[in-house]
N, C-alpha and C positions, 0 to 999 in steps of 0.2 A: 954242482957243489960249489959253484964260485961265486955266490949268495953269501952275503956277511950280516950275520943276526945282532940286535942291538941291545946291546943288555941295559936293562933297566938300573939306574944308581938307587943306593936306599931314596936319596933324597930324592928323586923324579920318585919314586912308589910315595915315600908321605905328602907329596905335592899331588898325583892323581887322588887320591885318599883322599888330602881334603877338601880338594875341588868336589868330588863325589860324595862328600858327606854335605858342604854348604848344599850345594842341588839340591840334594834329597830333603834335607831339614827347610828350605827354602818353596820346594815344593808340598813337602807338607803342612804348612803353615796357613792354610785359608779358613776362610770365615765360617763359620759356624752358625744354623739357622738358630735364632732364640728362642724357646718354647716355654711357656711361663703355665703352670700350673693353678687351676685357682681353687679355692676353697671349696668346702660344701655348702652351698644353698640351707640347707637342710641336714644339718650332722646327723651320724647316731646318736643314742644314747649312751651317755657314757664313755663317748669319742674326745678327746682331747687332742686337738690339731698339735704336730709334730711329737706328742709321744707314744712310744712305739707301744704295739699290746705282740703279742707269742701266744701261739697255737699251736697244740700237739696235732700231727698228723701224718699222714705217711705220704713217702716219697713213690711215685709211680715211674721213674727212672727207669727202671729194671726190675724184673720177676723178682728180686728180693725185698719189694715193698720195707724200704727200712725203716725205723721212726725218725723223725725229722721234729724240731722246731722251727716253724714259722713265723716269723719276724714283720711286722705290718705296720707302715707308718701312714695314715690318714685313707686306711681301707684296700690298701697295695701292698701285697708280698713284696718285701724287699729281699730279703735273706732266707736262706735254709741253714741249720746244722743240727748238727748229729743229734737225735735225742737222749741223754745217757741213764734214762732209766728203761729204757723198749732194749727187750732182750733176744732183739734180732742181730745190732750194730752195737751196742752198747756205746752211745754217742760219737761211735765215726758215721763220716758221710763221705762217698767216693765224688769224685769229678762231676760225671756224670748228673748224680745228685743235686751238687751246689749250682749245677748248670738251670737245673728246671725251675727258676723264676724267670729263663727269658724267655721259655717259650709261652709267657703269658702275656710275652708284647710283642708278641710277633708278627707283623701283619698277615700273614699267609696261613693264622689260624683260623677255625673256623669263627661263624659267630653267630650262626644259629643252624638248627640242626636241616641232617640233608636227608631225605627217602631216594635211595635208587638213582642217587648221584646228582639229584636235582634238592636245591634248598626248598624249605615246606616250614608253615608255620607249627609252633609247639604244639599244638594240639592233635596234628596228627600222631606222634612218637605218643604221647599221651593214651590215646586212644590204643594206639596197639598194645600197647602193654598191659593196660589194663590195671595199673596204679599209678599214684602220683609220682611226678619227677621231678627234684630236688635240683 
């Protein structure tokens, strides 16, 4: 018991504090790779580069399939919200919801389809069904 503990002053606490806040803001500060977006080749119709078009459609988030407006700027979901005429939500949209434009740039999705765990070209899914797929 003949151990003497050292009590920390306010002022040593907001001097660790700010040593540990520069670090960290210091350490988060690195470069950023640049990714530059280019146009289309080839627009749609109708397509007017940076204005946005909305699309009625539902959200696949969760078993409540809600209505959602989807928000697209040069062919790219950007946004979801609520649709407030679908009288499921009546223009809310939970987390969840507002979440699932990222899992459209996800890398780890798929990107084309798979039979029995192995990827296959479209026309096998095709074939099995036995109509067209969209």
């Amino acid at each position: 018991m003949g151990e003497s503990v050292r009590q920390i002053t306010r002022r040593d606490f907001f001097r660790f504090s700010g040593v540990g806040f520069a670090a960290g803001l210091a350490i988060s500060c690195k470069s950023k790779t640049v990714e530059k977006a280019l146009p289309y080749l080839n627009a749609q119709e109708g397509l007017t580069p940076g204005v946005a078009q909305w699309y009625a459609t539902t959200c696949q988030g969760c078993s409540a399939s809600c209505g959602v407006l989807a928000r697209s700027r040069d062919g790219r979901p950007v946004k979801l919200e609520g649709n407030p005429d679908h009288p499921m939500n009546r223009g809310g949209l939970c987390a969840i919801g507002q979440a699932q434009t990222r899992g459209l740039y996800d890398p780890a999705r798929l990107k084309q389809p798979r039979v029995a765990g192995q990827d296959c070209d479209w026309k096998i899914p095709r074939r099995r069904s036995g109509r067209p797929i969209r």
